[in-house]
C-alpha positions, -999 to +999 in steps of 0.1 A: -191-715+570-202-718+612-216-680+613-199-680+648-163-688+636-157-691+596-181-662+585-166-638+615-129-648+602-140-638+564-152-602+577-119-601+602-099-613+568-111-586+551-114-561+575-152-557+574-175-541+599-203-571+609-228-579+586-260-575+592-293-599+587-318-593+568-354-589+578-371-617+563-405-592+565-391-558+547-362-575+530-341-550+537-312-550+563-324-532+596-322-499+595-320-498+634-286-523+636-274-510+603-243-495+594-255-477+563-223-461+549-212-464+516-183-490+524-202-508+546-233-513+526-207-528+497-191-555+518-223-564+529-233-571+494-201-583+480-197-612+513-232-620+509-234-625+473-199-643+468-212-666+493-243-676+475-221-679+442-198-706+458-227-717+473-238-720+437-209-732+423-203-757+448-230-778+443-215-799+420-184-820+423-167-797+395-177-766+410-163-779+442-129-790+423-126-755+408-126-742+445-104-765+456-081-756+428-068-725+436-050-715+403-086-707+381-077-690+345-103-663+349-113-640+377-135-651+405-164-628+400-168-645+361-164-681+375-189-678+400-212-658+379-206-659+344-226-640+322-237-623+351-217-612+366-215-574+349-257-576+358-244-580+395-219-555+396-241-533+387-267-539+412-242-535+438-228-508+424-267-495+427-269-508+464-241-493+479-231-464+459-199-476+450-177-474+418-179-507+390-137-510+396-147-510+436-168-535+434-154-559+408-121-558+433-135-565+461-157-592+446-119-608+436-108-602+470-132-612+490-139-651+468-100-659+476-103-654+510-135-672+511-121-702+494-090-702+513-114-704+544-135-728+530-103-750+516-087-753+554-122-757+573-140-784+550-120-812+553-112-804+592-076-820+605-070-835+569-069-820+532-103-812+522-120-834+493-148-824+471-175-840+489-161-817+520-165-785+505-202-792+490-212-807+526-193-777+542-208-749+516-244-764+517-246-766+558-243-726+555-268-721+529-291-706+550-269-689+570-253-666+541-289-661+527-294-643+557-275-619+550-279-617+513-300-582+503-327-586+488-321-557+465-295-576+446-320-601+433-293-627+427-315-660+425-329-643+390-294-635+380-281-669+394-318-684+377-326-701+413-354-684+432-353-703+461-319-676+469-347-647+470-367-666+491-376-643+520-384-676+542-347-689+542-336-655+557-354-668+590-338-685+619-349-700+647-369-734+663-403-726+636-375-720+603-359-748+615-387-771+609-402-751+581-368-764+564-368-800+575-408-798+561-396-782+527-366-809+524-389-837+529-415-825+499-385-820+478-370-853+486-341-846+500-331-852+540-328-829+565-294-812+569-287-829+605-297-862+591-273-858+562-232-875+572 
């Protein structure tokens, strides 16, 4: 999702008050900037981490199919995290104070609207494909890991650390290249040398 267009129409969607970054020093959203009521702490958390399980979920061309479905046979919050899903709810429920039944909906709520997003924006004037929404999901990676609280600890739940990683909650020129440096040890190009 562009942070300037798609991400601001999934918080106007649902209502939400802006998210906030995360330091990448404390890990924790700043205090300073920070709307830190109940409500507003659990949309953080719910946005961030339904994000970073399609993110997830669509790295695969199955994943990506599931999204592009629509009509899945079990709720969002179990398809995009399974068996741990109750382990997330939980730590929400932790983070921002917030009943299980509170979070579980808004978890629902909030991955249809994301995937409806995601299903009109990935394919641009024509009907998204597959290869669309994992092109589209992956380019935002880093943007929704900015957002993504640290207390949630959803790379162990998700069993990919690099989602805790405190250096992909930077931005800016030196993240930038620290990212096209860590793509090219792992093999894989850089996300603007990618069609």
């Amino acid at each position: 999702m562009n942070c300037g267009t798609d991400f601001e129409l999934l918080q106007e969607t649902l209502n939400s008050k802006p998210l906030q970054k995360v330091d990448p020093n404390t890990q924790e959203v700043e205090k300073a900037a920070a709307d830190t009521t109940h409500a507003s702490k659990l949309q953080q958390a719910v946005i961030a981490a339904v994000l970073t399980g399609i993110y997830k979920m669509t790295r695969t061309h199955e994943g990506a199919a599931q999204l592009l479905g629509g009509n899945i046979s079990t709720t969002w919050g179990n398809l995009l995290f399974g068996d741990s899903r109750q382990a997330l709810v939980q730590r929400i429920v932790t983070y921002s104070v917030s009943s299980p039944a509170a979070v579980d909906g808004e978890i629902d709520m909030t991955a249809n609207e994301a995937a409806n997003i995601i299903k009109t924006n990935a394919g641009g004037s024509r009907t998204a494909t597959e290869d669309d929404v994992i092109t589209y999901v992956r380019s935002q990676r880093n943007n929704i890991l900015q957002y993504l609280p640290a207390a949630l600890q959803l790379g162990s739940l998700l069993d990919d650390d690099t989602l805790d990683d405190h250096t992909h909650k930077m931005d800016g020129p030196v993240s930038g290249l620290m990212h096209k440096i860590e793509k090219a040890f792992s093999g894989a190009p850089p996300a603007d040398e990618k069609q």
